[in-house]
C-alpha positions as CSV (number, residue, x, y, z in Angstrom):
1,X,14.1,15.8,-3.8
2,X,15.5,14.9,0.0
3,X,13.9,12.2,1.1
4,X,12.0,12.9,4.6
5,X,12.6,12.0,8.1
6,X,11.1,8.4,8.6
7,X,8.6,8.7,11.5
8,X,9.0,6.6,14.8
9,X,6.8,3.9,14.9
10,X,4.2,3.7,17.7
11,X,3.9,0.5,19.3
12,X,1.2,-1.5,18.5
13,X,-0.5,0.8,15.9
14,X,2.0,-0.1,12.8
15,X,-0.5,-1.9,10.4
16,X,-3.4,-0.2,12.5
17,X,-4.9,1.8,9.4
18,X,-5.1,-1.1,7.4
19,X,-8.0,-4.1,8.3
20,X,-6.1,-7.1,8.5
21,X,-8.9,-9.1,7.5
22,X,-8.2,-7.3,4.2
23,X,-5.0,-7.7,3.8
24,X,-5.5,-11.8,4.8
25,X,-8.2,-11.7,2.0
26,X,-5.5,-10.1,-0.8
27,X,-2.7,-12.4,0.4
28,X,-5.0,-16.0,-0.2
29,X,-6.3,-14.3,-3.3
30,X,-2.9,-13.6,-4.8
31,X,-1.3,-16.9,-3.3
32,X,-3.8,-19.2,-3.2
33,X,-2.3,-20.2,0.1
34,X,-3.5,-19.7,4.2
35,X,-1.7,-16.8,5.5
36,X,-0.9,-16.8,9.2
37,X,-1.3,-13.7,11.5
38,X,2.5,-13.1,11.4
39,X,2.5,-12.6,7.5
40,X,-1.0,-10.2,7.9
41,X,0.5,-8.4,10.3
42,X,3.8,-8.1,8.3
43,X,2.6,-7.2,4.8
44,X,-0.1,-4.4,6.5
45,X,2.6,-3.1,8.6
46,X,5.3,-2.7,5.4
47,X,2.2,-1.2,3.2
48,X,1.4,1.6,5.6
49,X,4.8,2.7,6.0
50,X,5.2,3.1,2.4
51,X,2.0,4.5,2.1
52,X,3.2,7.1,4.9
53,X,6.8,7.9,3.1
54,X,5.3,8.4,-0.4
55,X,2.8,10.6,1.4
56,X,5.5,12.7,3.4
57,X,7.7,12.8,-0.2
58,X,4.0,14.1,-1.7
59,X,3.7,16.8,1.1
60,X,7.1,17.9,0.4
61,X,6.8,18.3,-3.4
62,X,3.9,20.5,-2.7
63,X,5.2,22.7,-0.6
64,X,8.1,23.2,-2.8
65,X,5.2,24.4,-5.1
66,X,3.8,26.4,-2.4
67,X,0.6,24.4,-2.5
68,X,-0.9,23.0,0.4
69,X,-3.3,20.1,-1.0
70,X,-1.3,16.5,-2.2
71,X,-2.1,16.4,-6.3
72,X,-1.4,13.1,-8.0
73,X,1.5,15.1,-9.5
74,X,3.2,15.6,-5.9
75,X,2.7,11.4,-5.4
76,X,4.5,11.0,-8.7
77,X,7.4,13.4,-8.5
78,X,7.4,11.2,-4.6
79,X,8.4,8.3,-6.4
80,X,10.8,9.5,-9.0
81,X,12.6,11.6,-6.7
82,X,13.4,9.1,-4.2
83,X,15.9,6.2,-5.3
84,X,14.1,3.4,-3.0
85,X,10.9,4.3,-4.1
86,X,11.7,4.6,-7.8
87,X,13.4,1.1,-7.7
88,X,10.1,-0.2,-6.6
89,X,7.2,1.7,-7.5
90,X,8.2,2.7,-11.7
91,X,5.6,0.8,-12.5
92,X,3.2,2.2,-10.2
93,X,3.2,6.1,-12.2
94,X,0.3,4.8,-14.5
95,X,-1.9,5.0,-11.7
96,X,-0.3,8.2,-10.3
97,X,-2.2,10.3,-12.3
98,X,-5.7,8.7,-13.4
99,X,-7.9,9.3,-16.5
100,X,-10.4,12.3,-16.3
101,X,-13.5,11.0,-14.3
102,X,-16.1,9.1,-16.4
103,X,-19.4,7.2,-14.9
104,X,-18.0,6.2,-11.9
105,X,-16.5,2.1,-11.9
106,X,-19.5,0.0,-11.4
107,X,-21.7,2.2,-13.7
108,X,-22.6,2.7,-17.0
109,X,-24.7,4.8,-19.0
110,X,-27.9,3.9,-21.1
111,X,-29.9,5.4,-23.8
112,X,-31.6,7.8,-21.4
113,X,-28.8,9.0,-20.2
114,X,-29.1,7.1,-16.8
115,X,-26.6,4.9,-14.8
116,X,-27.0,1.4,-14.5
117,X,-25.2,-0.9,-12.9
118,X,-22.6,-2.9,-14.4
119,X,-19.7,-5.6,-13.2
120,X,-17.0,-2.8,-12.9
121,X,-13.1,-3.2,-12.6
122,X,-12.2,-5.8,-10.0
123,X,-8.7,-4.4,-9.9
124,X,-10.4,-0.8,-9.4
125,X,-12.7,-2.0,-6.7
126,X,-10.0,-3.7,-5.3
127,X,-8.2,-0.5,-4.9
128,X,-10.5,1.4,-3.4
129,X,-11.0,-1.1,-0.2
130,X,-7.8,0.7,0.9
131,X,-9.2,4.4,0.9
132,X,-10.0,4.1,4.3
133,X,-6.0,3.1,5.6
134,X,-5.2,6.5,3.0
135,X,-7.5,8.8,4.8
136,X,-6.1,7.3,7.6
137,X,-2.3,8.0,7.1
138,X,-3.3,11.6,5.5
139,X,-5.5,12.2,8.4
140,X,-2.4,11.3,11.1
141,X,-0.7,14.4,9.2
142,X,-3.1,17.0,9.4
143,X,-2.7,17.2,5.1
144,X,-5.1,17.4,2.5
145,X,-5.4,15.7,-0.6
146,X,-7.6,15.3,-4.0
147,X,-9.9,12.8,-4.2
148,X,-7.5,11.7,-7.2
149,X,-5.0,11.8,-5.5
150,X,-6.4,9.4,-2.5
151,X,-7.5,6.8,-5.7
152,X,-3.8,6.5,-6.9
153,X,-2.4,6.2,-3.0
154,X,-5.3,3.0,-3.0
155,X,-3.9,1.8,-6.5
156,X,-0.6,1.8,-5.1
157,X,-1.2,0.3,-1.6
158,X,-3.4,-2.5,-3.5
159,X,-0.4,-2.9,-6.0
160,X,2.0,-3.0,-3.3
161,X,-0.1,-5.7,-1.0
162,X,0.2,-8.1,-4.6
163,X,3.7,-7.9,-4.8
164,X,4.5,-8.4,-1.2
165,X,2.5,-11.3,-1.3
166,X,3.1,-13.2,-4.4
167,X,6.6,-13.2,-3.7
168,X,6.0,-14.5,0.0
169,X,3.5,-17.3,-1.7
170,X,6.8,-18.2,-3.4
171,X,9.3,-18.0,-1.2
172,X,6.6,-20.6,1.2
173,X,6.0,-22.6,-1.6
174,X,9.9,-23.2,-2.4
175,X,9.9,-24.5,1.1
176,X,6.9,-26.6,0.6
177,X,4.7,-25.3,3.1
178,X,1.0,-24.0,2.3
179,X,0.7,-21.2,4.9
180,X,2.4,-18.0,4.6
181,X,4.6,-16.5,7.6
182,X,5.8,-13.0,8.3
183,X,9.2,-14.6,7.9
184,X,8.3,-15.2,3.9
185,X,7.2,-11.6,4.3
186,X,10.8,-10.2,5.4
187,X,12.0,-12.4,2.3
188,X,9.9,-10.6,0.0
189,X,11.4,-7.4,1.2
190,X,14.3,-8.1,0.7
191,X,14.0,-9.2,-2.7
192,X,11.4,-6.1,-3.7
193,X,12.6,-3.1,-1.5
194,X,16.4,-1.7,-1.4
195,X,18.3,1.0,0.7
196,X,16.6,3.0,3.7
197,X,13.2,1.3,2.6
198,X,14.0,-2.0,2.9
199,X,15.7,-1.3,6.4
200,X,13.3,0.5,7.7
201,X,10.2,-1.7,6.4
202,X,11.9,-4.5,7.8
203,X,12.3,-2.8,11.4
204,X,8.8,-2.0,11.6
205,X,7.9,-6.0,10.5
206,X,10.2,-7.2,13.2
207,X,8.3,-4.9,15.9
208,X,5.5,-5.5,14.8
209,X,5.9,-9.1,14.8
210,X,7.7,-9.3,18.4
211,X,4.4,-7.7,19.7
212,X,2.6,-10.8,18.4
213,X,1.0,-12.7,21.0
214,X,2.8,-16.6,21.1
215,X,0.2,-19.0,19.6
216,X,-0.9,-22.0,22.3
217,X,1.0,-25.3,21.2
């Protein structure tokens, strides 16, 4: 499948969709490290672009199908039909398409039949914090998608965020420091990402962290 037109970048709003004060919270989970603004600002800003080219690859595998609504199928043949995205995401295509829905995560069900509250899947509740960055980046399109659909775009962005960062912990640790930077963000790309991904994701880090206001000394 052609891969789409990457879309400009407006200045300011690349990592808007996505709290930062979420992503800060994944990266010093996964690293056990600070992260400074510059590495926030960096990991947010390469997870919504992917978020927004797996999207664009979804929209066009379902208009091949004549269908107008994005299908977890349309996010997976996204993936495997792009080289870049394959390279990095193979592993994601076991949340592509989820498992029929049960009692929702949180929940189970007792002997009467009602649902009580249980401690859920931390991964899956970790996923779904970035629903509202998905409806954002579908929203920006004018598309529609499943709600299963909109769960596997949060798997991936959540799976994404991990990798990003626990290659960036490393690549600060190496260097003995105990904060994260956006610069140990650009070195994760560039070990993770390949081709037009990695060039572009890495444009899009480098804006976004020119637009970074100086900290005092």
């Amino acid at each position: 499948m052609p891969t789409s037109a990457p879309t400009a970048p407006v200045a300011g709003q690349a990592a808007a969709p996505l709290r930062l004060s979420l992503v800060q919270q994944a990266v010093k989970k996964k690293t056990r490290l600070s992260a400074d603004k510059g590495a926030t600002v960096a990991v947010a800003t390469a997870t919504v672009y992917l978020l927004g080219k797996v999207v664009d690859g979804a929209q066009s595998a379902a208009l091949a199908d004549g269908k107008q609504k994005i299908l977890p199928r349309y996010i997976s043949r996204a993936i495997t039909g792009d080289t870049d995205l394959r390279a990095v995401g193979a592993n994601w295509l076991v949340q592509v398409v989820p498992p029929p829905r049960l009692p929702s995560a949180g929940t189970k069900t007792g002997s009467a039949g009602k649902k009580v509250k249980n401690g859920g899947d931390s991964a899956a509740d970790s996923a779904h914090e970035y629903g509202s960055a998905v409806r954002q980046v579908v929203k920006a399109r004018k598309l529609q998608i499943s709600s299963n659909a909109a769960d596997a775009l949060s798997g991936i962005a959540s799976a994404y965020v991990d990798e990003l960062a626990g290659l960036a912990g490393e690549l600060a640790q190496q260097a003995d420091r105990k904060t994260v930077t956006g610069e140990d963000v650009l070195g994760a790309t560039g070990i993770l990402l390949r081709g037009g991904l990695k060039t572009e994701t890495d444009t899009r880090i480098k804006d976004a962290l020119r637009q970074q206001v100086p900290a005092k000394a």
